[in-house]
PyMOL Python script that loads the backbone (N, CA, C, O; Angstrom):
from pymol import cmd

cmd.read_pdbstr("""\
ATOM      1  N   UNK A   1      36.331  56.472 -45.192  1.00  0.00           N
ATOM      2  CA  UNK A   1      35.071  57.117 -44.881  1.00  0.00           C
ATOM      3  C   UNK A   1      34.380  56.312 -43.784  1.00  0.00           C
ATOM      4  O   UNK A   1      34.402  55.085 -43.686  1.00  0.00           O
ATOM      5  N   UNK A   2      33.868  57.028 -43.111  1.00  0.00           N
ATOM      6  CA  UNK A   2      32.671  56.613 -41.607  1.00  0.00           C
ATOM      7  C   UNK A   2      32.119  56.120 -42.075  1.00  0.00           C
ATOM      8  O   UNK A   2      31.866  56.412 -43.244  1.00  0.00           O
ATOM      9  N   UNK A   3      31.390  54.678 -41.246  1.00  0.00           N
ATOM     10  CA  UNK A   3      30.221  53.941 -41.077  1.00  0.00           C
ATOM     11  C   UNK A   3      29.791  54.186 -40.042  1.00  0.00           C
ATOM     12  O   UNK A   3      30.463  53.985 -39.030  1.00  0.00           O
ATOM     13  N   UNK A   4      28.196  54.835 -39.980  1.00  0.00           N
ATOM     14  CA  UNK A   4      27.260  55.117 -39.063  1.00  0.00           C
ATOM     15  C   UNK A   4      26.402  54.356 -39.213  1.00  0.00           C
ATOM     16  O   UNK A   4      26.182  53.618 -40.173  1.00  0.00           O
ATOM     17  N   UNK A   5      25.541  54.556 -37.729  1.00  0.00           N
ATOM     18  CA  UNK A   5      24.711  54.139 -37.227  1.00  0.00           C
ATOM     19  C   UNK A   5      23.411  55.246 -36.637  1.00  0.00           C
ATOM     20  O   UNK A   5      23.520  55.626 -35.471  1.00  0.00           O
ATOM     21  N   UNK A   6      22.593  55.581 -37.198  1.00  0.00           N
ATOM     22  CA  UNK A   6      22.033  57.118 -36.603  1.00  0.00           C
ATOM     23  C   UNK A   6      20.655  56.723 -36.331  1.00  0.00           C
ATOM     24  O   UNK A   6      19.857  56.151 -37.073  1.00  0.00           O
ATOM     25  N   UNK A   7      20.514  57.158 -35.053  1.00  0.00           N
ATOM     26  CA  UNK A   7      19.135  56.704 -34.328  1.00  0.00           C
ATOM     27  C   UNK A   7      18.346  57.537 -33.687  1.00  0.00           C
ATOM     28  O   UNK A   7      18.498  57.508 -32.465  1.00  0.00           O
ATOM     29  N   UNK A   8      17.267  58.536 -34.232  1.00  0.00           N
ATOM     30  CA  UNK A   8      16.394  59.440 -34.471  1.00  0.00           C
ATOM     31  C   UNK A   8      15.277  59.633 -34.426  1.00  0.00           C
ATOM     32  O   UNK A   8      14.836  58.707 -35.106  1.00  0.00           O
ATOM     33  N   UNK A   9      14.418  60.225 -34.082  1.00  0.00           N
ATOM     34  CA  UNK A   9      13.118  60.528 -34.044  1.00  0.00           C
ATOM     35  C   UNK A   9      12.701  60.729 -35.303  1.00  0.00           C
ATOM     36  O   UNK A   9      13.526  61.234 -36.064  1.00  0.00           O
ATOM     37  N   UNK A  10      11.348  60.395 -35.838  1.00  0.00           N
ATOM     38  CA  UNK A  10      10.671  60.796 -36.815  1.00  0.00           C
ATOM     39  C   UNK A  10       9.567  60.760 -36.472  1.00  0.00           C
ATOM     40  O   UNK A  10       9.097  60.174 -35.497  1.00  0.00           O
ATOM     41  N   UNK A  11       8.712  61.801 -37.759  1.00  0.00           N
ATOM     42  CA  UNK A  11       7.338  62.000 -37.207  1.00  0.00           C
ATOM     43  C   UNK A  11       6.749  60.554 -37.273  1.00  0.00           C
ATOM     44  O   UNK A  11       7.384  59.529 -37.521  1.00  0.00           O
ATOM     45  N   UNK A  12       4.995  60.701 -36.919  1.00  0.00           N
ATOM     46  CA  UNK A  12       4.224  59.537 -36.935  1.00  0.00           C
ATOM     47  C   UNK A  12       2.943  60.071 -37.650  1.00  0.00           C
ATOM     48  O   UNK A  12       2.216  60.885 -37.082  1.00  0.00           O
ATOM     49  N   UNK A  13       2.682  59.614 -38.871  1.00  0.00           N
ATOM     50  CA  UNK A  13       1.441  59.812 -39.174  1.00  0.00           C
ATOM     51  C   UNK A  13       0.233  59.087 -38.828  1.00  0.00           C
ATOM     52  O   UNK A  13      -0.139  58.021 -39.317  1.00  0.00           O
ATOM     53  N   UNK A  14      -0.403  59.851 -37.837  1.00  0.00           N
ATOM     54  CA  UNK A  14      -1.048  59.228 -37.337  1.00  0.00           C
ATOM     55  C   UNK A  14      -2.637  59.171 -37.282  1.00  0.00           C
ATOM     56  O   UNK A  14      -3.267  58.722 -36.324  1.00  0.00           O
ATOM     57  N   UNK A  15      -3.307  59.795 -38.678  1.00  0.00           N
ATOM     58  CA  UNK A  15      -4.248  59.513 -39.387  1.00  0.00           C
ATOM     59  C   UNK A  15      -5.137  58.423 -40.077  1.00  0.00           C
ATOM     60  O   UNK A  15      -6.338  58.188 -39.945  1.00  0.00           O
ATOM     61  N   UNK A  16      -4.097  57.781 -40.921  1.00  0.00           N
ATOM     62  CA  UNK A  16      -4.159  56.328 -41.252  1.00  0.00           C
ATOM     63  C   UNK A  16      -5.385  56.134 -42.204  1.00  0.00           C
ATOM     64  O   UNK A  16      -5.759  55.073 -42.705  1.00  0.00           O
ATOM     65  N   UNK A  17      -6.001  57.534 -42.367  1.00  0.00           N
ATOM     66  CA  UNK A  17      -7.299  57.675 -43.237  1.00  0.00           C
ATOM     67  C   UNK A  17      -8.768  57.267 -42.552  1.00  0.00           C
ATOM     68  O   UNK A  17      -9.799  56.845 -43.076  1.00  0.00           O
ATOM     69  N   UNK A  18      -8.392  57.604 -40.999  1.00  0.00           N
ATOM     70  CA  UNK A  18      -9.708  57.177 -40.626  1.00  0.00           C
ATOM     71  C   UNK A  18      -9.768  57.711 -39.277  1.00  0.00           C
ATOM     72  O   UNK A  18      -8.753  57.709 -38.580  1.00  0.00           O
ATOM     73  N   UNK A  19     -10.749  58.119 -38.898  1.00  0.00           N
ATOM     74  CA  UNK A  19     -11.300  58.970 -38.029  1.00  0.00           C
ATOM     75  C   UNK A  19     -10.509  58.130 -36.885  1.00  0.00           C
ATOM     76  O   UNK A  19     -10.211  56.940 -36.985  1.00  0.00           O
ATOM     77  N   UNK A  20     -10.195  59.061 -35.666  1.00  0.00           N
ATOM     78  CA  UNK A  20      -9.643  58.569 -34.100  1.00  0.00           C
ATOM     79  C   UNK A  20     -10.053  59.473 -33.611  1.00  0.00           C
ATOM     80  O   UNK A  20     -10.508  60.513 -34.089  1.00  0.00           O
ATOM     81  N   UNK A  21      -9.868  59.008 -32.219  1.00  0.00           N
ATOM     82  CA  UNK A  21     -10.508  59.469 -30.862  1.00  0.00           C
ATOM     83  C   UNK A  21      -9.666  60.210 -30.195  1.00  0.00           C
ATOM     84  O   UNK A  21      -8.553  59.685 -30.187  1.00  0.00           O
ATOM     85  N   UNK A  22      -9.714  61.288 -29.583  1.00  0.00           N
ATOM     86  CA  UNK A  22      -8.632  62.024 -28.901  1.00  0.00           C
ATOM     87  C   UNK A  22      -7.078  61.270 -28.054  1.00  0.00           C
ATOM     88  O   UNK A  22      -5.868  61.431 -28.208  1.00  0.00           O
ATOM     89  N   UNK A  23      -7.729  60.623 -27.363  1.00  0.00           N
ATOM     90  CA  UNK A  23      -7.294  59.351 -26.414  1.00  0.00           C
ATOM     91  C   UNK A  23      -6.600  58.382 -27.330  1.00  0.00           C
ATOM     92  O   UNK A  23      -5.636  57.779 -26.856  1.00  0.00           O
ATOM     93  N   UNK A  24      -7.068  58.064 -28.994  1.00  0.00           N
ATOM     94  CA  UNK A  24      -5.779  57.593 -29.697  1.00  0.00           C
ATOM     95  C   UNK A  24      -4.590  58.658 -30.102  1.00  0.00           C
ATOM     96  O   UNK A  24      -3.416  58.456 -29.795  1.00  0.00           O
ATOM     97  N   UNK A  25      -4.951  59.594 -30.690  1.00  0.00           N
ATOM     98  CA  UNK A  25      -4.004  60.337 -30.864  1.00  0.00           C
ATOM     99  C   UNK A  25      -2.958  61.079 -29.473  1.00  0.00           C
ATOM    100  O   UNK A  25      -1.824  61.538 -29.605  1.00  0.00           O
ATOM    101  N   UNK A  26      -3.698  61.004 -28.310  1.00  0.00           N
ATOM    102  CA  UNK A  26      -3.098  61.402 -27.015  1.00  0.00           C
ATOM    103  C   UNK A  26      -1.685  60.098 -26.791  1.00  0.00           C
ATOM    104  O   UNK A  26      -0.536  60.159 -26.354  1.00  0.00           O
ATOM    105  N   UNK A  27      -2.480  59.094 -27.311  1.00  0.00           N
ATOM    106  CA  UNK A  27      -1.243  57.446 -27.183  1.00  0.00           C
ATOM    107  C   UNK A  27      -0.070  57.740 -28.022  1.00  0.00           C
ATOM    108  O   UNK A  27       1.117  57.603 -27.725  1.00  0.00           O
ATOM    109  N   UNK A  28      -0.715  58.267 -29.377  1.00  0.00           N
ATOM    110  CA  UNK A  28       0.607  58.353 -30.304  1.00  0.00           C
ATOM    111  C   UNK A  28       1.784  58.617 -29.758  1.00  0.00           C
ATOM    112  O   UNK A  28       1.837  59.342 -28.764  1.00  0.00           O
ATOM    113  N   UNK A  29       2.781  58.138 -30.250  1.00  0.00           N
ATOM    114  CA  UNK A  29       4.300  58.727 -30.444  1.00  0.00           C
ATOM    115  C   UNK A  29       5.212  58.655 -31.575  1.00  0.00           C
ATOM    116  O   UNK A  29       4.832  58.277 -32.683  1.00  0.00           O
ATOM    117  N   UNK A  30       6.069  58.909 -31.392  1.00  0.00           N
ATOM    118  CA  UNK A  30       6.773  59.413 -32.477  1.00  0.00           C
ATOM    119  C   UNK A  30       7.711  57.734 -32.789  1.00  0.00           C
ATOM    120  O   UNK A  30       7.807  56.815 -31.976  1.00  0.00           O
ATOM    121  N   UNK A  31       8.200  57.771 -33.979  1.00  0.00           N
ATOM    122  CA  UNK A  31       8.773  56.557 -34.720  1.00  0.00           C
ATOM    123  C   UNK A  31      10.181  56.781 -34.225  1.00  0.00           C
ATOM    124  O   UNK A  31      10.579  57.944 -34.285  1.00  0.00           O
ATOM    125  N   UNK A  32      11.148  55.705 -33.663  1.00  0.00           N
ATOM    126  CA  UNK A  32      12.021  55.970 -33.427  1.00  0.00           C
ATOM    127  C   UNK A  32      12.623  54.981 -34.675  1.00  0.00           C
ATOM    128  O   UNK A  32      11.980  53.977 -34.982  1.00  0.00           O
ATOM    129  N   UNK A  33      13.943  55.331 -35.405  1.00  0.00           N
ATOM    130  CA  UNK A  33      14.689  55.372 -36.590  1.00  0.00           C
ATOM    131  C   UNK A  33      16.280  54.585 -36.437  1.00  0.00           C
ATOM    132  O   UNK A  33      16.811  54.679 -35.330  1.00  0.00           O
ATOM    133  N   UNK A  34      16.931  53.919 -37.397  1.00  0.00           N
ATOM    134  CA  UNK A  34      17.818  53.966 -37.080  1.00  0.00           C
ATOM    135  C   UNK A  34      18.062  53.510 -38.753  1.00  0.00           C
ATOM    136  O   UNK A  34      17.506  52.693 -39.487  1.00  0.00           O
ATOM    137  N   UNK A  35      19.462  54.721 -38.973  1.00  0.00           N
ATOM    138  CA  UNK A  35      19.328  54.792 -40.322  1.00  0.00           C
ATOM    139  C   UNK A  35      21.049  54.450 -40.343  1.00  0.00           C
ATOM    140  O   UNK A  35      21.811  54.961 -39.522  1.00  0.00           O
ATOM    141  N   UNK A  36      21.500  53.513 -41.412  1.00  0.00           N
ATOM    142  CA  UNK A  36      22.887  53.276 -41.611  1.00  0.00           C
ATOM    143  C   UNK A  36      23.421  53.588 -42.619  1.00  0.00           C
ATOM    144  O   UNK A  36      23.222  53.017 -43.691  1.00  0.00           O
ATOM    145  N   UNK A  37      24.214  54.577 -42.443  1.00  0.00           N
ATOM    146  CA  UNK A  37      25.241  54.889 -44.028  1.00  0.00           C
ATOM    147  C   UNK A  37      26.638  55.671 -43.799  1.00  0.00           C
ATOM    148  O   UNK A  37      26.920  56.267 -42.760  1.00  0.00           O
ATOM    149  N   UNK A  38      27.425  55.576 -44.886  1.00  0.00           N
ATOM    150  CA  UNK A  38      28.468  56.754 -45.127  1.00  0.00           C
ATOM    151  C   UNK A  38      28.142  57.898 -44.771  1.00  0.00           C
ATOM    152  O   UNK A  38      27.236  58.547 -45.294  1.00  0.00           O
ATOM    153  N   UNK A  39      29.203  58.455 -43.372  1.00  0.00           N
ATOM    154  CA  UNK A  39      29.385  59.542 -42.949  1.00  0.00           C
ATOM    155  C   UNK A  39      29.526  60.497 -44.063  1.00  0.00           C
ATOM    156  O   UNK A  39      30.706  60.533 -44.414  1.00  0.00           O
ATOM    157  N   UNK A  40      28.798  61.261 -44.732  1.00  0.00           N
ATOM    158  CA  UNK A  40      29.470  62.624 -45.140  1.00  0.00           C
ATOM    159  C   UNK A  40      29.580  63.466 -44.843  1.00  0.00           C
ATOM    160  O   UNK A  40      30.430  64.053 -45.513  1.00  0.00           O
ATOM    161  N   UNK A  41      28.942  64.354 -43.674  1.00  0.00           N
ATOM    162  CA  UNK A  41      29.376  65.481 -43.468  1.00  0.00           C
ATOM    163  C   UNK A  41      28.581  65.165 -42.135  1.00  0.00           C
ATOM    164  O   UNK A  41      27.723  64.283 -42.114  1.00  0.00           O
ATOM    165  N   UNK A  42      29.022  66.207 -40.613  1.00  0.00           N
ATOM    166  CA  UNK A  42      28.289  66.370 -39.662  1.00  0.00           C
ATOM    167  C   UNK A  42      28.532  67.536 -39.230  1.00  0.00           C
ATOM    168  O   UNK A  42      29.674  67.991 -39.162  1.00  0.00           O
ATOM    169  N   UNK A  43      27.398  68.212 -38.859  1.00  0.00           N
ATOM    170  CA  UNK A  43      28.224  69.880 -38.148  1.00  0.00           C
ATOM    171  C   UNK A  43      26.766  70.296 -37.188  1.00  0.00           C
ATOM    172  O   UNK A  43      25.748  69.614 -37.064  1.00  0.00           O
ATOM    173  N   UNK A  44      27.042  71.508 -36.646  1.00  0.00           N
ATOM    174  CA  UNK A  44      26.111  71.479 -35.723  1.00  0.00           C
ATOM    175  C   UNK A  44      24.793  71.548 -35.788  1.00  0.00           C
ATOM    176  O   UNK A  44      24.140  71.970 -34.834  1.00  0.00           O
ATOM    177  N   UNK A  45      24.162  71.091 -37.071  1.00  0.00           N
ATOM    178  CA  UNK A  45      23.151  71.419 -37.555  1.00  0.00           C
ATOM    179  C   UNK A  45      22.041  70.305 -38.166  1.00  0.00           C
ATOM    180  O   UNK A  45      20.811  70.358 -38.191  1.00  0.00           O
ATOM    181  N   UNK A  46      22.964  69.291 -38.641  1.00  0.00           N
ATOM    182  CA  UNK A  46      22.568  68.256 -39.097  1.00  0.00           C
ATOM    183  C   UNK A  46      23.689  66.895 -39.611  1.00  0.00           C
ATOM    184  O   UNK A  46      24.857  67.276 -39.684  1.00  0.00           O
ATOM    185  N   UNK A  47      23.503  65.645 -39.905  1.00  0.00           N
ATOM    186  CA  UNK A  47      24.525  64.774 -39.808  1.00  0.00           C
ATOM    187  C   UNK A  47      24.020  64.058 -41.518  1.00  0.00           C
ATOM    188  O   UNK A  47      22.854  63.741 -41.752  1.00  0.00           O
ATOM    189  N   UNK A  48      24.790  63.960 -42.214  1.00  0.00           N
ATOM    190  CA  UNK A  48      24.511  63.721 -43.942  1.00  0.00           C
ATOM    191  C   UNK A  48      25.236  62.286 -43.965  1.00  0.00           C
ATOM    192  O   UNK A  48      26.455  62.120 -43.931  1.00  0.00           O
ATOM    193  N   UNK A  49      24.363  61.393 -44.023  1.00  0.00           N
ATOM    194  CA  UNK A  49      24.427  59.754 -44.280  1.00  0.00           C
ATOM    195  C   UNK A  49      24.186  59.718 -45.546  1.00  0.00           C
ATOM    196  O   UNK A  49      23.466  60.581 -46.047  1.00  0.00           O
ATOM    197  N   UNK A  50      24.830  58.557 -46.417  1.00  0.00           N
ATOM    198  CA  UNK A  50      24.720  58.028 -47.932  1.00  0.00           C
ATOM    199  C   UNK A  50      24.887  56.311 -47.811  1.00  0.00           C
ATOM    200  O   UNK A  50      25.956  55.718 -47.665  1.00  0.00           O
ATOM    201  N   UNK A  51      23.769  55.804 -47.894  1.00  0.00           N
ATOM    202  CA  UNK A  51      23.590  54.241 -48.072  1.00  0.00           C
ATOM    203  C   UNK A  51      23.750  53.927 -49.115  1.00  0.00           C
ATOM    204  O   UNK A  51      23.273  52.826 -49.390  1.00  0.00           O
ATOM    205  N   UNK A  52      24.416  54.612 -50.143  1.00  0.00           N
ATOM    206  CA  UNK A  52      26.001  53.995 -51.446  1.00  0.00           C
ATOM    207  C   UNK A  52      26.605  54.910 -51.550  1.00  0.00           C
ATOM    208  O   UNK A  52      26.584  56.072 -51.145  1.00  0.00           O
ATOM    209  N   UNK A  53      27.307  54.167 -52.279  1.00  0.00           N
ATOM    210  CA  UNK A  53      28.281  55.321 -53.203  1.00  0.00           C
ATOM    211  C   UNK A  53      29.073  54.592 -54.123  1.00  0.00           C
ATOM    212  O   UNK A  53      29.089  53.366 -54.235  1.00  0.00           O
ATOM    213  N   UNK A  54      29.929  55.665 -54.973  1.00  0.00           N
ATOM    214  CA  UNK A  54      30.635  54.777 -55.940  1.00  0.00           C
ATOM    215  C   UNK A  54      32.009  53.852 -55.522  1.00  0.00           C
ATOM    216  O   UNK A  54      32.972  54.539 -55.180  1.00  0.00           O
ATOM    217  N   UNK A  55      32.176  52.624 -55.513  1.00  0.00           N
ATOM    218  CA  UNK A  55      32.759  51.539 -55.200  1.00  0.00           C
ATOM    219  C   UNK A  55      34.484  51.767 -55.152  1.00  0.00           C
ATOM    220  O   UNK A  55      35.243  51.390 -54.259  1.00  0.00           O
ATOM    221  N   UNK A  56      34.842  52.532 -56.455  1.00  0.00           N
ATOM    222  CA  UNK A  56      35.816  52.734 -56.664  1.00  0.00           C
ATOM    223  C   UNK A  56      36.545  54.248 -56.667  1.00  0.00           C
ATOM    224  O   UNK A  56      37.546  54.742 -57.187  1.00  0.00           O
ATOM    225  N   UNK A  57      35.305  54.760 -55.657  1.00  0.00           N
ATOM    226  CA  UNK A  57      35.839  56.188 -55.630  1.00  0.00           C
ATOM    227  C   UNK A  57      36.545  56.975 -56.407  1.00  0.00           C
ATOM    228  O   UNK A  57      37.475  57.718 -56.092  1.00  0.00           O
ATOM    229  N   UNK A  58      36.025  56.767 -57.538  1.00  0.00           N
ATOM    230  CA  UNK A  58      36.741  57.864 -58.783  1.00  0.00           C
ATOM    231  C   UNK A  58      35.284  58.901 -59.561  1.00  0.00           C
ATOM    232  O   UNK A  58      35.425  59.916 -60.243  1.00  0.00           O
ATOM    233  N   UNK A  59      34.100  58.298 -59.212  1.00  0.00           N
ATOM    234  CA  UNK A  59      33.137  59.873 -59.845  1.00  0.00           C
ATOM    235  C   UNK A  59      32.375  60.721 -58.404  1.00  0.00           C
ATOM    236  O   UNK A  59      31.534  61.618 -58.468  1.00  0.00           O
ATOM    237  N   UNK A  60      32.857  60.229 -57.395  1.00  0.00           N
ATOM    238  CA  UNK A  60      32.477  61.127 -56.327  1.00  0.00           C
ATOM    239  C   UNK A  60      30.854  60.743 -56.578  1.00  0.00           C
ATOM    240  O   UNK A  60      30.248  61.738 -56.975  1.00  0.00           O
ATOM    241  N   UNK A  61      30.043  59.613 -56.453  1.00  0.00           N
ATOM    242  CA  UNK A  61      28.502  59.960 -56.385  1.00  0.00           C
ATOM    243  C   UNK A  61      28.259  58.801 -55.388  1.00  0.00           C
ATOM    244  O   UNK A  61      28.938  57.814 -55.106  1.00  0.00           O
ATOM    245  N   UNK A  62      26.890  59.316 -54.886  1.00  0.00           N
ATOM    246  CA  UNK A  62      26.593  58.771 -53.646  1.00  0.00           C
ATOM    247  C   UNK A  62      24.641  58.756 -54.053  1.00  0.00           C
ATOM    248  O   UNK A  62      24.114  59.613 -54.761  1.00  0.00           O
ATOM    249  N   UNK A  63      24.120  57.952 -53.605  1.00  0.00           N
ATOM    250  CA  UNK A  63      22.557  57.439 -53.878  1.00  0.00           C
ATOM    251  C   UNK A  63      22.270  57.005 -51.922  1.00  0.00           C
ATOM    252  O   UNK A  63      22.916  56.826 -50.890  1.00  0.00           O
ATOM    253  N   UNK A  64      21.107  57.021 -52.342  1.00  0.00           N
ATOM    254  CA  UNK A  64      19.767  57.125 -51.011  1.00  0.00           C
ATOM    255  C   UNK A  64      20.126  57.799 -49.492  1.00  0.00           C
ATOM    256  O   UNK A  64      19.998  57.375 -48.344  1.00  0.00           O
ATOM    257  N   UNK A  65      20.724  59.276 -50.171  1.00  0.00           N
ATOM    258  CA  UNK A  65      21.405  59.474 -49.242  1.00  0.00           C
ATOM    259  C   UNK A  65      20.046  60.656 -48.227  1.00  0.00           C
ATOM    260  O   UNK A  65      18.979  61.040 -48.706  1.00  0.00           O
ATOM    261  N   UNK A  66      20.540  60.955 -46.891  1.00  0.00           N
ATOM    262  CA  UNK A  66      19.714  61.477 -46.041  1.00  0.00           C
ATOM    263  C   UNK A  66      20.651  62.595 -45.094  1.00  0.00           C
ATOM    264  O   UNK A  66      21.773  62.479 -44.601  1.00  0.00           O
ATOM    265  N   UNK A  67      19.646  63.731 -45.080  1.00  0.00           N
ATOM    266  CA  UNK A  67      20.105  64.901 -44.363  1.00  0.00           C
ATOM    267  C   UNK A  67      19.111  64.903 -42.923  1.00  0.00           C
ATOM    268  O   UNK A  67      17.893  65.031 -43.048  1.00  0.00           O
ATOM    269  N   UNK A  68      19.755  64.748 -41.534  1.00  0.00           N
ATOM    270  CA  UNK A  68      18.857  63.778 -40.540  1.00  0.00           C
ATOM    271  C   UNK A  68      19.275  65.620 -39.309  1.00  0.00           C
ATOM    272  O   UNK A  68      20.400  65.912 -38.902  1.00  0.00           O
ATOM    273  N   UNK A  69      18.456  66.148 -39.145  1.00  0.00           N
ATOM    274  CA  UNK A  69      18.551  67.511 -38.140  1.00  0.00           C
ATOM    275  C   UNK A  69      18.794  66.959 -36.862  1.00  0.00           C
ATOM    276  O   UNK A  69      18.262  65.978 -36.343  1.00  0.00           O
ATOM    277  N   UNK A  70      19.817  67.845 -36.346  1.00  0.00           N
ATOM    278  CA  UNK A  70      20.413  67.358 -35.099  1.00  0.00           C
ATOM    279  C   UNK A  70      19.870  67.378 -34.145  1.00  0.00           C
ATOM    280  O   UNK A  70      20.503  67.054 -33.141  1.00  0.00           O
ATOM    281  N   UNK A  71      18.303  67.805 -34.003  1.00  0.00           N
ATOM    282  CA  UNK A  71      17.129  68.108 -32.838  1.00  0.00           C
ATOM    283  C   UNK A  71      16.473  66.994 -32.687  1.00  0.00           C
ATOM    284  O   UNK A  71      15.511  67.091 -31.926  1.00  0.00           O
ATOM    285  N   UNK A  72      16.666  65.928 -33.166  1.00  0.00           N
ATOM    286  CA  UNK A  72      16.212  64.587 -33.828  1.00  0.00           C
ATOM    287  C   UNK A  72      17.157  63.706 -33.675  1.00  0.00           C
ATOM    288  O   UNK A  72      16.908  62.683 -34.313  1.00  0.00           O
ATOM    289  N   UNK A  73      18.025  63.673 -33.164  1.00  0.00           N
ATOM    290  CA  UNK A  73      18.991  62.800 -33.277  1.00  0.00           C
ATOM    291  C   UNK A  73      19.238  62.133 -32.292  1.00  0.00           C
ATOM    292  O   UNK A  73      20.082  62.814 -31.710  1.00  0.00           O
ATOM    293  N   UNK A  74      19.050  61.158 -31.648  1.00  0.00           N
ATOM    294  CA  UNK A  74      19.568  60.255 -29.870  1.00  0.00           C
ATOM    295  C   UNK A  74      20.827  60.137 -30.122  1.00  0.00           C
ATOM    296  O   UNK A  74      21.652  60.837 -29.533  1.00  0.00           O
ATOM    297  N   UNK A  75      21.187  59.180 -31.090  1.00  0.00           N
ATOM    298  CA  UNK A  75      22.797  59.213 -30.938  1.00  0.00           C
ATOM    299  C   UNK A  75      23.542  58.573 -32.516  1.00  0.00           C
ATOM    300  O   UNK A  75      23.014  58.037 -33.490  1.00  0.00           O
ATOM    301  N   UNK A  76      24.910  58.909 -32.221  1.00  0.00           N
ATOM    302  CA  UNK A  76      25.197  58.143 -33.359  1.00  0.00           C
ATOM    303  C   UNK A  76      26.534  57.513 -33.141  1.00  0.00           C
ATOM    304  O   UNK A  76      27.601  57.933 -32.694  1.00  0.00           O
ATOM    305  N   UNK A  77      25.955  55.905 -33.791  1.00  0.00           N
ATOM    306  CA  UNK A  77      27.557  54.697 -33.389  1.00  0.00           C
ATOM    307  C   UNK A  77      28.574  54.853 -34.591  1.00  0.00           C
ATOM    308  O   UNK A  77      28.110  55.278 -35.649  1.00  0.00           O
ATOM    309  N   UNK A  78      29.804  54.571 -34.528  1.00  0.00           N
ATOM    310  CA  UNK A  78      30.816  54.829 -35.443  1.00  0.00           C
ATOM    311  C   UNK A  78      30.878  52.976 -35.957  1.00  0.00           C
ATOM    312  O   UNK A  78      31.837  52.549 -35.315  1.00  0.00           O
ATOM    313  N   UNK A  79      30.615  52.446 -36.332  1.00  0.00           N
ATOM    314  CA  UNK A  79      30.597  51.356 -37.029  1.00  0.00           C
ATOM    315  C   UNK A  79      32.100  50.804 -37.209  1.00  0.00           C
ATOM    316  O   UNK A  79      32.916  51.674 -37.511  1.00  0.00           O
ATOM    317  N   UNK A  80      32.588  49.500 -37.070  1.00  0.00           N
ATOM    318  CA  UNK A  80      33.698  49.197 -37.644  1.00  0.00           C
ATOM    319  C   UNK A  80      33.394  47.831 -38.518  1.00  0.00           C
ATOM    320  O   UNK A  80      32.559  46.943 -38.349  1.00  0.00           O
ATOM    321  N   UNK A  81      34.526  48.045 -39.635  1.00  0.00           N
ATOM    322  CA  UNK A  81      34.224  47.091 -40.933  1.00  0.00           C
ATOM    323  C   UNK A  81      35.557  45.938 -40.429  1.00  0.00           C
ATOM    324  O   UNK A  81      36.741  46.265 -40.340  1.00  0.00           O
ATOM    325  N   UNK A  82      35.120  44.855 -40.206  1.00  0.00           N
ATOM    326  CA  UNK A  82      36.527  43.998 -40.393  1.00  0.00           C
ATOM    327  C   UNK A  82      36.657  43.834 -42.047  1.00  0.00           C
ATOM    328  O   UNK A  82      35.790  43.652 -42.902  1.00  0.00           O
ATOM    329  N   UNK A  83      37.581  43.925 -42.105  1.00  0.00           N
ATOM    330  CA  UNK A  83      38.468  43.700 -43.845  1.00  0.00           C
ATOM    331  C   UNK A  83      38.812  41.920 -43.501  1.00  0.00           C
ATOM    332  O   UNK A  83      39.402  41.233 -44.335  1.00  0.00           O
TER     333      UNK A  83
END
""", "prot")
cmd.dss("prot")
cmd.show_as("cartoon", "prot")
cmd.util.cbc("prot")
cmd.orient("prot")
């Protein structure tokens, strides 16, 4: 299985619970991301990362995993593991 590297846009909340000025929110930008996990699935729509899974690959389960939309996406590195 793939090791990624996925580096993405996300929103910015940029409220913070307190009043701003046009000219701050005009500054805002968006959070740029970079999220690492097990490739599971990619297609033209979106790219499905899992930061675990089971060790010994015998119950098929996977935890903190993320579904990342491909409109959002800068790029993604293929990771290599030395053994």
């Amino acid at each position: 299985m793939d090791i990624v590297r996925v580096v993405w846009l996300d929103t910015n909340e940029c409220s913070l619970s307190t009043w701003q000025t046009k000219q701050e929110l005009l500054d805002s930008k968006t959070c740029t991301i970079s999220s690492l996990g097990y490739l599971i699935k990619q297609d033209d729509e979106s790219i499905t990362i899992s930061a675990d899974k089971d060790d010994l690959d015998e119950d098929d389960l996977f935890g903190r995993s993320q579904v990342i939309p491909k409109g959002v996406v800068l790029r993604v590195e293929y990771l290599r593991l030395d053994d």
